[in-house]
N, CA, C and O atoms as CSV, one atom per row, in Angstrom:
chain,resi,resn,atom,element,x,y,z
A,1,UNK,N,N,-23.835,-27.487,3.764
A,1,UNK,CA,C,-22.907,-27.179,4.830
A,1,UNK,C,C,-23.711,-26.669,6.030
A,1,UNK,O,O,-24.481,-25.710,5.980
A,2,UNK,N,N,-23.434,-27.459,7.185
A,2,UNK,CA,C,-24.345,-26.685,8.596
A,2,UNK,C,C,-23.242,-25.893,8.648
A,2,UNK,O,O,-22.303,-25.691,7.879
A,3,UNK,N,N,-23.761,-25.220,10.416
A,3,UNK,CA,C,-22.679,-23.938,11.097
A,3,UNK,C,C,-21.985,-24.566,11.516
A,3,UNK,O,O,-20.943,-23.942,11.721
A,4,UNK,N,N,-21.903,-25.968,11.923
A,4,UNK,CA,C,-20.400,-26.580,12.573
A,4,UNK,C,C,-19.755,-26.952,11.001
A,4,UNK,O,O,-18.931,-27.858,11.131
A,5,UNK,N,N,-19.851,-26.645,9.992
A,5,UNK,CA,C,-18.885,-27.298,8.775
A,5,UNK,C,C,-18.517,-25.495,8.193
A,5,UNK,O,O,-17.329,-25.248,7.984
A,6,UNK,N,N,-19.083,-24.869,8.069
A,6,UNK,CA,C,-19.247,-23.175,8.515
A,6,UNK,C,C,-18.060,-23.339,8.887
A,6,UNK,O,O,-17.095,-23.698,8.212
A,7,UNK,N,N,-18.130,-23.024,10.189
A,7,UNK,CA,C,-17.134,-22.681,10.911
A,7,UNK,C,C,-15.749,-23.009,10.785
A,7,UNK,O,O,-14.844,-22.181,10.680
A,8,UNK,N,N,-15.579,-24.685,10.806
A,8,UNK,CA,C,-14.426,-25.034,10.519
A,8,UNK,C,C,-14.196,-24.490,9.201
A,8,UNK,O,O,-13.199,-23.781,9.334
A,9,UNK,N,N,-14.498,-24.452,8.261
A,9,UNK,CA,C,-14.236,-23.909,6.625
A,9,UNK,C,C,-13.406,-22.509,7.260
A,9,UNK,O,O,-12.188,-22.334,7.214
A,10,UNK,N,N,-14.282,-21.715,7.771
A,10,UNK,CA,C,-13.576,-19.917,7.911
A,10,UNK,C,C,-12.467,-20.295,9.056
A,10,UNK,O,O,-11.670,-19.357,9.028
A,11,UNK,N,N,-12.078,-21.170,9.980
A,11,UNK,CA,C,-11.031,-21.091,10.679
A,11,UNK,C,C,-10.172,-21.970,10.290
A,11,UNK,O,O,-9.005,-21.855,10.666
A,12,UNK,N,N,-10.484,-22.823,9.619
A,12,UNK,CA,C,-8.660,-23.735,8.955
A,12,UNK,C,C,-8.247,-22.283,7.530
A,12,UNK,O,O,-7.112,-21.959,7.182
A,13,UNK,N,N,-9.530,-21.711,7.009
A,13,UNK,CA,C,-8.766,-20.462,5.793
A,13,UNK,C,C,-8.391,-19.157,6.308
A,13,UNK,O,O,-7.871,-18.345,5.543
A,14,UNK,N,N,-8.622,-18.846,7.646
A,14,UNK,CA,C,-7.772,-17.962,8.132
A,14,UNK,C,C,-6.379,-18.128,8.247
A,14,UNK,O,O,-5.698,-19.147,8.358
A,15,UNK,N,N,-6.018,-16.655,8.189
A,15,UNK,CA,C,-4.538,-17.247,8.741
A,15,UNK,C,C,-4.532,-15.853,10.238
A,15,UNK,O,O,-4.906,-14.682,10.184
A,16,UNK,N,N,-3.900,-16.714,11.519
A,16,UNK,CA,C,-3.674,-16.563,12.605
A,16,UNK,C,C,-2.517,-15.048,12.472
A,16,UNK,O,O,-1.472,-14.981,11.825
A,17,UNK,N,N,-3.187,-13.938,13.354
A,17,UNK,CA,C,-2.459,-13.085,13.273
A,17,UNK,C,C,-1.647,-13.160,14.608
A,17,UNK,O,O,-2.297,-13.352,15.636
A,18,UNK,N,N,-0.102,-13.009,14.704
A,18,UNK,CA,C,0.503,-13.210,15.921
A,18,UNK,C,C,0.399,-12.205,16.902
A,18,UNK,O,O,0.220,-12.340,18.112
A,19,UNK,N,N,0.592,-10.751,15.952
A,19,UNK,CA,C,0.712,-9.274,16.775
A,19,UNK,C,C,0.355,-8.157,15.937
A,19,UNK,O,O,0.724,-8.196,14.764
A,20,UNK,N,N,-0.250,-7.249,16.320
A,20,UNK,CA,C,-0.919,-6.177,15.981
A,20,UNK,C,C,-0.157,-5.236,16.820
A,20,UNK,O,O,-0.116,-5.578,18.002
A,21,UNK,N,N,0.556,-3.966,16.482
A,21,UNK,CA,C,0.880,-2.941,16.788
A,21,UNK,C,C,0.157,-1.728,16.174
A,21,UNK,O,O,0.252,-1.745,14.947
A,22,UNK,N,N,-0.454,-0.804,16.601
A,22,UNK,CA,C,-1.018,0.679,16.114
A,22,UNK,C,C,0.195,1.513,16.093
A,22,UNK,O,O,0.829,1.742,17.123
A,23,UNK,N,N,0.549,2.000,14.862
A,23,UNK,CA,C,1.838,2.996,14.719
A,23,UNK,C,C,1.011,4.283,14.884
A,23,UNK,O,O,1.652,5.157,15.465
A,24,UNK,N,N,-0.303,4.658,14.513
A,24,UNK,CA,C,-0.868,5.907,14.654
A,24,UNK,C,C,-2.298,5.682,14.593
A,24,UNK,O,O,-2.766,4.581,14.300
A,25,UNK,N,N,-3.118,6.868,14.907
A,25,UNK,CA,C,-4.230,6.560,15.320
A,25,UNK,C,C,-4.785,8.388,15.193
A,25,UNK,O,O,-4.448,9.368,15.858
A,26,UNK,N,N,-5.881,8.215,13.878
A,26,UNK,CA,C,-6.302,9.918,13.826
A,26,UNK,C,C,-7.629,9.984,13.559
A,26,UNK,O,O,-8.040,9.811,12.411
A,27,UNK,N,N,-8.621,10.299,14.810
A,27,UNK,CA,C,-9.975,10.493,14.357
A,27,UNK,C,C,-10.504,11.996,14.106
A,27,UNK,O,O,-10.118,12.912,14.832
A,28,UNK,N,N,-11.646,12.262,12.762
A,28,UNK,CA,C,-11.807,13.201,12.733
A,28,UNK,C,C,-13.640,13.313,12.811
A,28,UNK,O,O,-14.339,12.667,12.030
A,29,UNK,N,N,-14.041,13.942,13.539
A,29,UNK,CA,C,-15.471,14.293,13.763
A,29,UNK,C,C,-16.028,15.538,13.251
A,29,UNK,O,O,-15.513,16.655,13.232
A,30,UNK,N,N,-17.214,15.139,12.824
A,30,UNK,CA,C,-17.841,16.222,11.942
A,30,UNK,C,C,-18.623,17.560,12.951
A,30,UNK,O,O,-19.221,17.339,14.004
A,31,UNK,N,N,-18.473,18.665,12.451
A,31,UNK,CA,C,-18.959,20.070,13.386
A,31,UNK,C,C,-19.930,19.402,14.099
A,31,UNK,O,O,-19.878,19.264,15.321
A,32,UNK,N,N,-20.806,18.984,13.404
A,32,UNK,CA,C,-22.857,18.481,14.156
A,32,UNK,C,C,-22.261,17.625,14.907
A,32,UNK,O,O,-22.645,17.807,16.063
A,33,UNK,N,N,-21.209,16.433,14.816
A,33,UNK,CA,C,-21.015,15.183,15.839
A,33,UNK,C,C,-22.075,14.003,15.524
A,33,UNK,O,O,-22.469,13.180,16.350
A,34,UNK,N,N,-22.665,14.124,13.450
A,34,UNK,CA,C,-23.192,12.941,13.374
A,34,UNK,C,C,-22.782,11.886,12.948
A,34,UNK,O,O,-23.353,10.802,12.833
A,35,UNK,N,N,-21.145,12.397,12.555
A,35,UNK,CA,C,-20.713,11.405,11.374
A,35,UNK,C,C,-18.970,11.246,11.716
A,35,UNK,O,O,-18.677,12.352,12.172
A,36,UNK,N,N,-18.199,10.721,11.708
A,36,UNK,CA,C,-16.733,10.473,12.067
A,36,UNK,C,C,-16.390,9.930,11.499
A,36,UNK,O,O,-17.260,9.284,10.915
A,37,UNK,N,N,-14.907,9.594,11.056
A,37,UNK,CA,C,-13.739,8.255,10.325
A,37,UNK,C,C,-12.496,8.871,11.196
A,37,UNK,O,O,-12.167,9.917,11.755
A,38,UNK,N,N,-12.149,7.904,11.015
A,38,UNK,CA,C,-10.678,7.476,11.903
A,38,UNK,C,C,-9.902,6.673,10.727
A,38,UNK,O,O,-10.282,5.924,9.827
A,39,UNK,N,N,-8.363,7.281,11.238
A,39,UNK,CA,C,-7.350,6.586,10.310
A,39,UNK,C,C,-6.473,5.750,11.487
A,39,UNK,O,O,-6.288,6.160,12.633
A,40,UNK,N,N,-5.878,4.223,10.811
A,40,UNK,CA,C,-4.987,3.846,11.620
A,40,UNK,C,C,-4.264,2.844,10.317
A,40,UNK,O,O,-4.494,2.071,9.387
A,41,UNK,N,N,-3.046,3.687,11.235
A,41,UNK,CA,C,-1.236,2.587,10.367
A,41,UNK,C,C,-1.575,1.487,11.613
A,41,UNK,O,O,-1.807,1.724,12.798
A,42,UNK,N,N,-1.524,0.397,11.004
A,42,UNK,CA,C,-0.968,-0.973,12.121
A,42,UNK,C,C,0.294,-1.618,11.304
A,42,UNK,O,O,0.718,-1.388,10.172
A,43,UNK,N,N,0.640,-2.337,12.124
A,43,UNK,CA,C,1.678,-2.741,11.777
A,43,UNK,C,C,1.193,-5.018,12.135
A,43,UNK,O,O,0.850,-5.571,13.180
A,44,UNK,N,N,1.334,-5.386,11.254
A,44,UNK,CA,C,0.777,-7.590,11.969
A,44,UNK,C,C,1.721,-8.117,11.265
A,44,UNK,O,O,2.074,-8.078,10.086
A,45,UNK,N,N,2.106,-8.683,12.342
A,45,UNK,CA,C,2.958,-10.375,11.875
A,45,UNK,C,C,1.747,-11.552,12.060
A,45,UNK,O,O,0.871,-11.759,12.900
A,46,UNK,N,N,2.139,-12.135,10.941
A,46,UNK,CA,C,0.848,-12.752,10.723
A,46,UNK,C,C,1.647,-14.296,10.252
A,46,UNK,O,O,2.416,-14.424,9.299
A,47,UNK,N,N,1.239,-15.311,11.153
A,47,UNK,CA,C,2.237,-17.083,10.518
A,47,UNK,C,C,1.551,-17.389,9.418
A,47,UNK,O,O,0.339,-17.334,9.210
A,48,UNK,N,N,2.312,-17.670,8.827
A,48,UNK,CA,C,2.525,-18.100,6.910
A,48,UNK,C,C,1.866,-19.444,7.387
A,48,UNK,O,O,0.711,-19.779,7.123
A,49,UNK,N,N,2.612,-20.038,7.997
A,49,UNK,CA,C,2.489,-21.364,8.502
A,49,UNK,C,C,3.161,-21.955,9.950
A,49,UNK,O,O,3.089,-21.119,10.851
A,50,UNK,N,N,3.592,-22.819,10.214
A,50,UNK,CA,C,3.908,-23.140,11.579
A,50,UNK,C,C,4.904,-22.242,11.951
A,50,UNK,O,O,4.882,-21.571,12.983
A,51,UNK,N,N,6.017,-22.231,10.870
A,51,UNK,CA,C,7.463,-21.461,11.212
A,51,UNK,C,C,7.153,-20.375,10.725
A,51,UNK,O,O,6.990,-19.552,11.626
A,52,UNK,N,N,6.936,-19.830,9.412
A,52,UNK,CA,C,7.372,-18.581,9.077
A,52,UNK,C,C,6.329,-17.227,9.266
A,52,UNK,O,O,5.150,-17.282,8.916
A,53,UNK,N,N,6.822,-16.257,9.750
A,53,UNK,CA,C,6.096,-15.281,10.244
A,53,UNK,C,C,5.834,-14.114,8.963
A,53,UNK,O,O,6.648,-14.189,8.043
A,54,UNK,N,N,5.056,-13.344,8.880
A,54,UNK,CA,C,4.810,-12.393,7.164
A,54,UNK,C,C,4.406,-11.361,8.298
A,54,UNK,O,O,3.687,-11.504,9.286
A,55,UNK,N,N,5.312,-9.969,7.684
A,55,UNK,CA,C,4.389,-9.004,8.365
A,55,UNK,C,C,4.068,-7.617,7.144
A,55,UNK,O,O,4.678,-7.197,6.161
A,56,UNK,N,N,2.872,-7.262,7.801
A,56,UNK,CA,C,2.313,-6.556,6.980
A,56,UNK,C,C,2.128,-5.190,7.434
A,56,UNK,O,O,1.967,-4.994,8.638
A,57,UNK,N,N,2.132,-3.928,6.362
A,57,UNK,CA,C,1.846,-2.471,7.209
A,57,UNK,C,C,0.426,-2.120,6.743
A,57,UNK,O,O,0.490,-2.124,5.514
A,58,UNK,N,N,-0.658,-1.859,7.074
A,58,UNK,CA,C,-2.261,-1.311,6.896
A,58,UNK,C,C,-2.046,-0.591,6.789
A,58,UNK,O,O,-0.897,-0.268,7.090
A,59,UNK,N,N,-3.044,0.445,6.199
A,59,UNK,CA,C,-3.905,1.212,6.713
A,59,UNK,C,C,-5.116,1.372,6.710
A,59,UNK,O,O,-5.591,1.298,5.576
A,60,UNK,N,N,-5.993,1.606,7.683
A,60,UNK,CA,C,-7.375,0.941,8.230
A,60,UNK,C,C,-8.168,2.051,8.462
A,60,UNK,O,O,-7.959,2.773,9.438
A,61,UNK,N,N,-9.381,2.342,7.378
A,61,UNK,CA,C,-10.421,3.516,7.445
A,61,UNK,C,C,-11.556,3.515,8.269
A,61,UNK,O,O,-12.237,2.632,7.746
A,62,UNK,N,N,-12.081,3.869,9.059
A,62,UNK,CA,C,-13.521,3.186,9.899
A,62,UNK,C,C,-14.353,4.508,9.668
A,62,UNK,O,O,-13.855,5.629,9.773
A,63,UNK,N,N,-15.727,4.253,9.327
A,63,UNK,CA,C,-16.416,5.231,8.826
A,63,UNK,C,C,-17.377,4.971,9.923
A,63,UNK,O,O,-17.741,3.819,10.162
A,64,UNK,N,N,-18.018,6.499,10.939
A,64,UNK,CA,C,-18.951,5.633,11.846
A,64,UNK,C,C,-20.115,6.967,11.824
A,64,UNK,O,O,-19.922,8.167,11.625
A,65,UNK,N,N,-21.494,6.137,12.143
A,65,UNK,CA,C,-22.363,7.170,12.260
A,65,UNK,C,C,-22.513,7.505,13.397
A,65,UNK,O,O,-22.070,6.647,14.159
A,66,UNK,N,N,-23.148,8.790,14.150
A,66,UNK,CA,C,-24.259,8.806,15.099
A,66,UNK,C,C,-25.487,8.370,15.341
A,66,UNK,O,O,-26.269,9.037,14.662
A,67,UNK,N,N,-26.120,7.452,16.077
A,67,UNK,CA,C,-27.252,7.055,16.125
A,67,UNK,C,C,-28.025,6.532,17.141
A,67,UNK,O,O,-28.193,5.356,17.464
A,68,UNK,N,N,-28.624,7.893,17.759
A,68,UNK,CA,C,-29.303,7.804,19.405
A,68,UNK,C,C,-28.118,7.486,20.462
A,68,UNK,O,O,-28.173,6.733,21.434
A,69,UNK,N,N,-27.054,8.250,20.012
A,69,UNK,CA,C,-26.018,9.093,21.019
A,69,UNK,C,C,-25.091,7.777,20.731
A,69,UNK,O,O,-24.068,7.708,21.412
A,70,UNK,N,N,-25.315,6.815,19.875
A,70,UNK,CA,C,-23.826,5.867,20.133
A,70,UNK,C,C,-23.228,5.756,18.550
A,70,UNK,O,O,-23.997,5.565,17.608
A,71,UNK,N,N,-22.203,5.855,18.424
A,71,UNK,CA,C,-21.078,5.361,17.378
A,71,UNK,C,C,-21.875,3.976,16.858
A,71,UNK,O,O,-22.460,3.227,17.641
A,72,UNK,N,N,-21.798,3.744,15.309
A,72,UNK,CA,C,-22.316,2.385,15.190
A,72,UNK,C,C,-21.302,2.663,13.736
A,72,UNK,O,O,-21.532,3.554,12.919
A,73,UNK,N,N,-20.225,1.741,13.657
A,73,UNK,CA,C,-19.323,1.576,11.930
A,73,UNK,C,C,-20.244,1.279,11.023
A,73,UNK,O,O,-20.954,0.282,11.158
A,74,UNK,N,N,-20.370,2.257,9.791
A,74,UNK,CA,C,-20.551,2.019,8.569
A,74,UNK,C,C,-20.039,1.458,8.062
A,74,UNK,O,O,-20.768,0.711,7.410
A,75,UNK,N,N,-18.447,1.192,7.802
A,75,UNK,CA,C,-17.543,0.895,6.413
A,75,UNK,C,C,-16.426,0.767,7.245
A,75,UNK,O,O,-16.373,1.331,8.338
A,76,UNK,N,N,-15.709,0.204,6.890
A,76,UNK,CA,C,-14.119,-0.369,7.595
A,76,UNK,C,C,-13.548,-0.779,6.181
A,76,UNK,O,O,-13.950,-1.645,5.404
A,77,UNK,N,N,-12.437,0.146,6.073
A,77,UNK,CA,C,-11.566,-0.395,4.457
A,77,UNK,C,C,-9.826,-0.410,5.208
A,77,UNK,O,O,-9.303,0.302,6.066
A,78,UNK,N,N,-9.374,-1.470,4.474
A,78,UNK,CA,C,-8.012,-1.985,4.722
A,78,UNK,C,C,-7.222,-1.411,3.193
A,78,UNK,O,O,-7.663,-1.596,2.058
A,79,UNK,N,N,-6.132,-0.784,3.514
A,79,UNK,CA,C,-5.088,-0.819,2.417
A,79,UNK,C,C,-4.097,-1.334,2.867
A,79,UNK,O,O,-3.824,-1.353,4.067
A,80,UNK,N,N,-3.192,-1.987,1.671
A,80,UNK,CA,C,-2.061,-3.230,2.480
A,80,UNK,C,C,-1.192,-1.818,1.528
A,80,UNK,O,O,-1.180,-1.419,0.364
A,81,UNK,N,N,-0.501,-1.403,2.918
A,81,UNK,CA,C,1.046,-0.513,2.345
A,81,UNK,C,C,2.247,-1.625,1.986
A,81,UNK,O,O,2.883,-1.686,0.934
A,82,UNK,N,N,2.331,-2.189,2.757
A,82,UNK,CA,C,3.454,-3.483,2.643
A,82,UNK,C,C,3.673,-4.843,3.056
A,82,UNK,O,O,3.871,-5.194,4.219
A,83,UNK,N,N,3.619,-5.752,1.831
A,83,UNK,CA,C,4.051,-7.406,2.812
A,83,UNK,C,C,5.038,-8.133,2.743
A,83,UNK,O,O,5.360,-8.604,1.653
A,84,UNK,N,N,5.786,-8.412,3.933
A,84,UNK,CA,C,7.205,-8.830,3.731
A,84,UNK,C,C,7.112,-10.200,4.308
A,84,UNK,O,O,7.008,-10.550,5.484
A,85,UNK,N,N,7.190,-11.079,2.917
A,85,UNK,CA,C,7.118,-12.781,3.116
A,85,UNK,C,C,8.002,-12.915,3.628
A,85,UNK,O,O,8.697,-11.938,3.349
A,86,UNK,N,N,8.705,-13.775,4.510
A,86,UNK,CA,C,10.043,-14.670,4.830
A,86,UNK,C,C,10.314,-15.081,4.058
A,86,UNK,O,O,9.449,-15.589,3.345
A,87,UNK,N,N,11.913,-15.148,3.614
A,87,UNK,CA,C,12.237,-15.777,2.357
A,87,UNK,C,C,12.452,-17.542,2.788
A,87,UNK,O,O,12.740,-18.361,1.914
C-alpha cells in the first residue's frame, strides 16, 4: 500500500462528523505549572450514512506537559457516555 492507497483506506473508514458542541470545559494545572489535564463533555452528530445522523456524548481527557514554556499533549482518552443510533 503507498500513501495515496493510505489515505484513501483512513478516509472512505472514517465516518464524517457533522457537529461538535463543548457542553463543558475544566482545566486543571499543577502548583509548579509543569504538568495539566483538562476535562471536556462534547456533545457530535456524526452521519451513519448519507441520511441518518448518530449522536454521541464524550468525554475527552487531554494530558499535557510543560516543555520550554509550551503545552505539548501527552495522552488524549475518549469515553463514549452515550450513542443514540437513528432508528
Amino acid at each position: 500500500m503507498n500513501l495515496a492507497e493510505l489515505k484513501k483506506a483512513v478516509v472512505e473508514s472514517e465516518t464524517p462528523v457533522k457537529l461538535v458542541t463543548i457542553l463543558s470545559f475544566q482545566p486543571f494545572i499543577a502548583e509548579d505549572e509543569s504538568m495539566a489535564f483538562a476535562t471536556f463533555e462534547i456533545e457530535e452528530e456524526v452521519a451513519e450514512d448519507s441520511r441518518d445522523i448518530a449522536k454521541n456524548s464524550l468525554i475527552l481527557t487531554e494530558i499535557y506537559k510543560k516543555e520550554r514554556s509550551r503545552w505539548k499533549i501527552q495522552l488524549t482518552h475518549a469515553s463514549q457516555k452515550i450513542c443514540l443510533l437513528p432508528n
